[in-house]
N, C-alpha and C positions, 0 to 999 in steps of 0.2 A: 445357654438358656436365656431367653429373652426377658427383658426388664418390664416389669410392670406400667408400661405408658399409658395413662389414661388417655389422653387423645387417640394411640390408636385402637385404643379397646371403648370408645366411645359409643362407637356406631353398634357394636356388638351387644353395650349393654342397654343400650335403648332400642334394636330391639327383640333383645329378652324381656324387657317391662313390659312394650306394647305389647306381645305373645302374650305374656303371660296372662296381661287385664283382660285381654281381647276375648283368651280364655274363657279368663272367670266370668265375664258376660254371660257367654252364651252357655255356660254350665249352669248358672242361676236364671238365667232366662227359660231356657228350653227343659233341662234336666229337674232341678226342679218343681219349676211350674208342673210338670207331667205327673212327680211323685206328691206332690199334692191334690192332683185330681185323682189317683189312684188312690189313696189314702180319705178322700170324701165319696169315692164310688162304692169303698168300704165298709165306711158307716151305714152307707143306704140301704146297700144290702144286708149287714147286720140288722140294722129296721126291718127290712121289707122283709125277712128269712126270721125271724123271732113272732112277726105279727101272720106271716103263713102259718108257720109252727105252732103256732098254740092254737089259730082255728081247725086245723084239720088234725093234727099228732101225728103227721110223719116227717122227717125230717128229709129236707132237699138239698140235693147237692149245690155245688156253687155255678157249677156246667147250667144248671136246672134253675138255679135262681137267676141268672144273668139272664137265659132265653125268658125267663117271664117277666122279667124288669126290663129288658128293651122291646118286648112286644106289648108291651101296655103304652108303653108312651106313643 
């Protein structure tokens, strides 16, 4: 079994660092950013689906609420 040489495990462990950051970038960039607009598309339509619902009194699906929140804009 082989010795623990850092020089020759040098290259290996730099880069598992770089993977791994390079990673986290783009999981906080992309992955995130996305469940945050997902999570304020939410809200809206909890608004826009509460202030339907109490002027008319039937309730709307989410199918139903989306085609009327993208056809309004």
């Amino acid at each position: 079994m082989p010795q623990f040489d850092f020089a020759s495990f040098s290259v290996q462990i730099f880069w598992l660092v770089l993977s791994s950051f390079t990673f986290f970038l783009i999981y906080t960039k992309y992955f995130i950013a996305n469940s945050s607009n997902v999570l304020k598309m939410r809200e809206k339509l909890k608004a826009i689906s509460s202030s339907l619902n109490n002027g008319k009194g039937e309730l709307l699906g989410y199918y139903d609420l989306c085609l009327k929140f993208f056809r309004n804009k």
